[in-house]
N, C-alpha and C positions, 0 to 999 in steps of 0.2 A: 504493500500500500504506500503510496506517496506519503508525505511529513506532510502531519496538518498543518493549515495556514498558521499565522502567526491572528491572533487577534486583534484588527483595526474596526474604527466604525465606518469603514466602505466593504467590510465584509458580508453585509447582506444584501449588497446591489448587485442584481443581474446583469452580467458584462453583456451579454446580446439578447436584445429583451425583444426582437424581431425574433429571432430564433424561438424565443419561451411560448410568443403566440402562435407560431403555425404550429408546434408542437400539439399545444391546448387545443387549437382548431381541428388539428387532425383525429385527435382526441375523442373530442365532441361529435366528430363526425361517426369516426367507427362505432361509439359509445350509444349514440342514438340509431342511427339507423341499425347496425346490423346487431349489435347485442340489447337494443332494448326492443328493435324493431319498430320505432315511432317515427313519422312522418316528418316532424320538426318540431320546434321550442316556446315553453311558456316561462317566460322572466313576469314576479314580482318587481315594479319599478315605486324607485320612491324616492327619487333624485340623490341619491345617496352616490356614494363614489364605485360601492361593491356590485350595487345593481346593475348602474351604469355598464362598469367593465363587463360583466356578465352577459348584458345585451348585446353591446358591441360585439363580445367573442362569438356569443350565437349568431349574429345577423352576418360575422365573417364565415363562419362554418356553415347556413344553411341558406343563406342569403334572405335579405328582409322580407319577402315574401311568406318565408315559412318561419318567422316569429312573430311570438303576440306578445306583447308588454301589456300589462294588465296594472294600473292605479287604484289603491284600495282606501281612498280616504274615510277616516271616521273624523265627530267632531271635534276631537284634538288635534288633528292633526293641523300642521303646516299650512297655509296657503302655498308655501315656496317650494312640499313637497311635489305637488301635481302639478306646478306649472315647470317646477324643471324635470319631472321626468317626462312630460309633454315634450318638452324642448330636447330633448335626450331622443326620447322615439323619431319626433322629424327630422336629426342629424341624421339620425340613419335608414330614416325611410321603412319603418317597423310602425305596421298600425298599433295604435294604444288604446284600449280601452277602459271606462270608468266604470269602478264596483263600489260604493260607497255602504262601508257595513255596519254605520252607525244605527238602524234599524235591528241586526242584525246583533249588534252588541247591545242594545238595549233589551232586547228580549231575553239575552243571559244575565240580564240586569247586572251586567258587568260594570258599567258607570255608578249602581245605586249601591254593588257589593262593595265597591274602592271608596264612596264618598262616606259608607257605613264605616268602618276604620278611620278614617281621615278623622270623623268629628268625634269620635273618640279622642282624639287629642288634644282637636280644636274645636270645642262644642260649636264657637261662632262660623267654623268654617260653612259657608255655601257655593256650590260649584259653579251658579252664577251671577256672582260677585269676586269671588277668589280663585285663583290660578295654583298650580299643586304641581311638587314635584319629591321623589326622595335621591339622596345623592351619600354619596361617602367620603368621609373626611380623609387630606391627604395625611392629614399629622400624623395616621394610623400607619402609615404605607413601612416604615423603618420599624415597627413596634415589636414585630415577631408574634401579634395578638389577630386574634379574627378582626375581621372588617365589622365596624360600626354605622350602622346607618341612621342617618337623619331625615326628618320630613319638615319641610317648606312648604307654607303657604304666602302668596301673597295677591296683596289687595290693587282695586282699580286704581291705587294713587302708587303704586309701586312699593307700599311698606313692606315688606319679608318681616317673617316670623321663624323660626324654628327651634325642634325642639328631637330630643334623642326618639328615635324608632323602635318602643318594643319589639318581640319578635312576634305577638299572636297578630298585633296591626299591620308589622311589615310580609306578614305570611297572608293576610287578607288582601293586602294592595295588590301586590304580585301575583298571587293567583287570581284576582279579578282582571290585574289588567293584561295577563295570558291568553284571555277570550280573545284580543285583537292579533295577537301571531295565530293563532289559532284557525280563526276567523276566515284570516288570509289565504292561509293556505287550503282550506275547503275552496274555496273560489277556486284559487290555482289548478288543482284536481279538478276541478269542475268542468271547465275550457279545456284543460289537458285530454280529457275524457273525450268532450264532445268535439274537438279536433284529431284525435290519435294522435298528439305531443307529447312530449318527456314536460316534468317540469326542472328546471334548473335552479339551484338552488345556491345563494348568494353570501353566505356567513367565506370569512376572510382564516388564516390559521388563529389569529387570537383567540374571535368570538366560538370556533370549535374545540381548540383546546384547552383554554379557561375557562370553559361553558356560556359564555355573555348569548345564548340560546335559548330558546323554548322550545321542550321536548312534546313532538310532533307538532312544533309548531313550524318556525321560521329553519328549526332544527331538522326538518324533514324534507327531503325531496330526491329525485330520481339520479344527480349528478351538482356535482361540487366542483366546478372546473378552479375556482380558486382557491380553495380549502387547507390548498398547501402554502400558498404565497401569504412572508407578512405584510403587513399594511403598507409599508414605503414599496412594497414589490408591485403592489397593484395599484398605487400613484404609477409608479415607471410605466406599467402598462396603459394605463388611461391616456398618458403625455403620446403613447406612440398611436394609439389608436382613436385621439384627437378627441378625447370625452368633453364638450363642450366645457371653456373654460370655468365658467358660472359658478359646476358645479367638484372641479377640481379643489377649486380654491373654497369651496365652502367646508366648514367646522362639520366634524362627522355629528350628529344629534342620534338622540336615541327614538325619538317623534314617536313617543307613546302616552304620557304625561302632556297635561294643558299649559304648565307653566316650560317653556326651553329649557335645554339639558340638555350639554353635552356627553357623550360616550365615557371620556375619563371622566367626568366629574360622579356619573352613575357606578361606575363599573372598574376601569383601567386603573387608573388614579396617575397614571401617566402620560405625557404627549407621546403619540405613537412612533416618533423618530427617536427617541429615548426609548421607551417598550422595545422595540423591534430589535435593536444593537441588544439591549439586556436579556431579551429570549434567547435571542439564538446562542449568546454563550452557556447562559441556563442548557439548552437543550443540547448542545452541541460538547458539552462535557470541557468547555475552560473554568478556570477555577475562578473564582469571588476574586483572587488578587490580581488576576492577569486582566480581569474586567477593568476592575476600580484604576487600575493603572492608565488604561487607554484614557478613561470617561472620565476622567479626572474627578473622581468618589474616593472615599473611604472603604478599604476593607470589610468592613461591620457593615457598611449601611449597603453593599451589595449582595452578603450573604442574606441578609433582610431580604429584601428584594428576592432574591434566588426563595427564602423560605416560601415566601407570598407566593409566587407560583406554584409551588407546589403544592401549599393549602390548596389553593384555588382546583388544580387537575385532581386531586383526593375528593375533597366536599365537592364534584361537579361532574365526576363519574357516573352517578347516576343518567344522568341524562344522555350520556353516548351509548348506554348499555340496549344491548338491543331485549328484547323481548325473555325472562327467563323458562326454558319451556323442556328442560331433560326429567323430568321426574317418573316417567315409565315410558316404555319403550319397547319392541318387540323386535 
């Protein structure tokens, strides 16, 4: 075997990122048609940068004729999400169409399950007067302690509130607002069905192996063409495959919650150009000192870092595990 690289932070750039996509594309092609046998591709869009890429790689491998982009607004979401993923489908000449599953998620009373928690902690909270988010403190991020979650309200004048997130309130929120990945991908199946499409399915290596997923939600689908690439890998790709600026340059959000939020502030607790260098020495077997050296960190506060990952891949297994089903047999 070669002597592994030495550890720099240009060690997780793709030196031909031409090459990485016809790879993907060629990919997607045998993947769909001859081993799943489907006629072409259904992308969840949500102007996000993962969807994005996603679409573009289908509409290069099956050409835009044979994909659908499919916009799933509910009433938290964005107005910025559907109009750039609108903007996204017309770069590439992919019809899009609009499933709005606020109806949809009212009926699992998923908005009245998450506001029933919420004023448990903010009796005065009302959903429409007050905007809501939970998020996680970075102070935590060096601690070597589980992640602590806080919930935010704030009002029509801008005031913020917040206050520490039990777990029975933060296990109500989350599984309420589960209904919307959930949600989505019934739709997705749904057109995939009544087309004979694959659905393609859009989480990046973070959000599959820290868990930042919902199991059979967002976490489900037919082909993961990015699954393996970290997040600055699938910027590289978006720049070559000319992902409308707009939405390059936009803050990843996590567009499930009324009040904005970004991805680290929910989830990461890091900028993904920082994450990205710190995983792959994590997974790639360098040590905490050889990191902290390049990144110019401390020793301690990287094996920190290295523990947080691991928590995270341990407490988040569940969700990758598939179905357990040996208990008789013949």
């Amino acid at each position: 075997m070669p002597p592994r690289k030495p550890f720099s932070k240009d060690i997780i750039l793709l030196n031909n990122v031409e090459a990485v996509v016809n790879e993907i594309v060629q990919k997607l092609r045998q993947d769909v048609l001859h081993k799943l046998k489907r006629l072409g591709a259904i992308v969840g869009i949500s102007g996000g940068i993962d969807s994005s890429v996603c679409l573009a790689l289908a509409a290069k491998a099956f050409g835009p004729n044979k994909v659908l982009g499919v916009m799933m607004p509910e009433k938290d979401s964005s107005p910025d999400s559907e109009r750039l993923a609108q903007k996204l489908a017309d770069k590439f000449g992919v019809k899009a169409i609009r499933e709005d599953i606020t109806s949809a998620l009212s009926g699992y009373r998923c908005y009245k399950r998450r506001d029933e928690a919420v004023k448990r902690i903010f009796p005065e909270y009302d959903p429409e007067t007050y905007k809501m988010k939970i998020g996680i403190k970075k102070t935590g991020l060096y601690s070597n302690l589980p992640s602590v979650f806080h919930l935010i309200i704030i009002d029509k004048d801008g005031k913020q509130q917040e206050k520490l997130l039990p777990a029975k309130e933060y296990l109500q929120i989350v599984a309420a607002s589960n209904f919307k990945q959930r949600s989505r991908m019934s739709i997705l199946y749904y057109h995939a069905e009544t087309l004979y499409y694959a659905v393609i399915g859009t989480p990046n290596k973070h959000e599959h192996e820290q868990g930042f997923f919902v199991k059979y939600g967002d976490g489900v689908a037919d082909l993961m063409p990015i699954g393996n690439l970290l997040k600055t890998q699938v910027y590289q790709l978006a720049e070559y495959l000319c992902i409308p600026r707009e939405i390059i340059e936009k803050t990843p959000t996590t567009d499930t919650y009324s009040a904005e939020q970004t991805q680290e502030e929910f989830f990461f607790q890091l900028p993904f150009d920082l994450m990205d260098r710190y995983w792959y020495g994590f997974e790639n077997g360098y040590s905490p000192k050889e990191v902290a050296k390049v990144m110019d960190e401390t020793e301690e506060r990287v094996k920190a870092l290295f523990n947080n990952f691991e928590r995270k891949i341990r407490t988040t297994e569940y969700l990758r595990m598939m179905p357990i089903r040996d208990y008789y047999g013949i």
